[in-house]
C-alpha positions, -999 to 999 in steps of 0.1 A, spaced: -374 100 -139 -359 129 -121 -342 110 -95 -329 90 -121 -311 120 -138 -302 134 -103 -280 104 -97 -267 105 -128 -258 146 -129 -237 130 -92 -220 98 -111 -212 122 -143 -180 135 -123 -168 102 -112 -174 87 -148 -139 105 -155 -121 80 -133 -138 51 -154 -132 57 -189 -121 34 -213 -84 39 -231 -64 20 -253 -46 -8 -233 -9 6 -226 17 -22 -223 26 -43 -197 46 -18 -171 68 -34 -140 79 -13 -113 108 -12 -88 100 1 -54 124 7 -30 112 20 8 123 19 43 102 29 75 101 26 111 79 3 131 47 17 151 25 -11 174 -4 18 166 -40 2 152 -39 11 112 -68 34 122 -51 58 141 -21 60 112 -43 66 85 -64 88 107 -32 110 113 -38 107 153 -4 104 172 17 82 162 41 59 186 75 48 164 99 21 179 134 13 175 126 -13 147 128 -4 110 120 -23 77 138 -19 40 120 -35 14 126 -40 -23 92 -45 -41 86 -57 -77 50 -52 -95 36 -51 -132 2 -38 -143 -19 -65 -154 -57 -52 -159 -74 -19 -170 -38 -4 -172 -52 36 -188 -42 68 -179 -71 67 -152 -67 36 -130 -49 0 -131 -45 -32 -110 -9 -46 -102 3 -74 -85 32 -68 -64 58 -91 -46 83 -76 -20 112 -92 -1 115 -69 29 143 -72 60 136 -58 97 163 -39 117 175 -30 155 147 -45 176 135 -71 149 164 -87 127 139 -112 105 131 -116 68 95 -109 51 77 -118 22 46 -102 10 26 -105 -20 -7 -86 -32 -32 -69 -56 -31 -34 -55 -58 -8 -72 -40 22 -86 -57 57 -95 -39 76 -117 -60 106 -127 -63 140 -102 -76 174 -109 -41 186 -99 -18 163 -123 -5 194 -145 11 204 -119 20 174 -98 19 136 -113 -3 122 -83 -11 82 -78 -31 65 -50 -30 27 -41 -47 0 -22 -40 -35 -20 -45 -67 2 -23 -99 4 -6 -120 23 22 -114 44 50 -143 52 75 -138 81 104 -158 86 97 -160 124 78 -152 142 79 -107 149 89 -107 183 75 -69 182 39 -86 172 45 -110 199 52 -83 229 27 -58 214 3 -35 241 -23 -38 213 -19 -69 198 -39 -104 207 -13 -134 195 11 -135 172 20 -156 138 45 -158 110 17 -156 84 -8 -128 84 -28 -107 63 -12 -77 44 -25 -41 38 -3 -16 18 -15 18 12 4 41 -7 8 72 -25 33 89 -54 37 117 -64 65 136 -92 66 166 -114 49 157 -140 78 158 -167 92 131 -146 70 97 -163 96 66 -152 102 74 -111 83 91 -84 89 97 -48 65 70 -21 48 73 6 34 41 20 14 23 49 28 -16 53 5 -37 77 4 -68 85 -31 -80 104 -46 -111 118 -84 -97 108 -102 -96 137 -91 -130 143 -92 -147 110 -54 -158 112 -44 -178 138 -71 -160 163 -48 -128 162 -61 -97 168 -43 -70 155 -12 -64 137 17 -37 130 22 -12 106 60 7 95 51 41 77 78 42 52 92 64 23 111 56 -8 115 58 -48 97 39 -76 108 31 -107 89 24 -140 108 4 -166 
């Protein structure tokens, strides 16, 4: 019995994050971002080691709407982007996915913080010749496995746009698409819009 209401003193903070609200209505969300290219594993970007940028940039316009558990604390959204690369790529790409979106920090008084996650699939119109020629890449394909991580953040006055910060990968798993191993990632910045 105490172990049980150890583990439960532990979950008691987390419960915060989990707690049910009134459903809010459907919201949509424009995002717009641009970032340059890097040939560095996802690892080492998210792990703030160095990172290598190339002469290659992506602007991409990015339409999503809540569609579960949309509270105050936490929602899921499905996203669909139509994204163009620059300089040393010149291609189109399409990308769609779930993302999981927290909502609710310690620190929102003072600064309206968000925090995503999200897997899909990503569709290039050729094949990325910066994929193709990469130093840590195995293969290359037009279709591919996408990652986005990103984060928001706005005064918290502000409730319909926020500044972004965001991680867009594309990966083969470990193999899974087309025996590529690997992928890219752009780090990118832009604006989001809630309407």
């Amino acid at each position: 019995m105490d172990y049980v209401i150890a583990q439960l003193k532990w979950l008691m903070p987390l419960s915060i994050f989990f707690i049910p609200y009134e459903s809010c209505a459907a919201n949509y969300y424009l995002t717009l971002y641009s970032g340059k290219y890097s040939d560095n594993k996802l690892g080492h970007v998210l792990l703030s080691k160095p990172v290598d940028f190339m002469d290659a940039y992506l602007g991409v316009v990015a339409l999503s709407r809540g569609f579960a558990f949309e509270s105050p604390a936490h929602q899921w959204e499905l996203e669909g982007q139509l994204g163009k690369h620059f300089h040393e790529q010149h291609h189109w790409e399409f990308n769609i996915a779930a993302l999981y979106r927290w909502q609710r920090f310690p620190w929102q008084k003072r600064l309206r913080t968000t925090l995503a996650i999200g897997d899909g699939l990503s569709y290039a119109a050729q094949t990325p010749p910066l994929e193709a020629a990469s130093k840590s890449n195995v293969g290359a394909t037009r279709l591919l496995n996408y990652v986005v991580v990103e984060m928001t953040v706005a005064p918290p006055e502000v409730k319909d746009w926020s500044l972004v910060v965001r991680v867009h990968h594309r990966s083969g798993v470990y193999g899974i698409f087309d025996d590529v191993e690997g992928g890219s990632n752009v780090i990118a910045a832009g604006i989001k819009f809630r309407f």
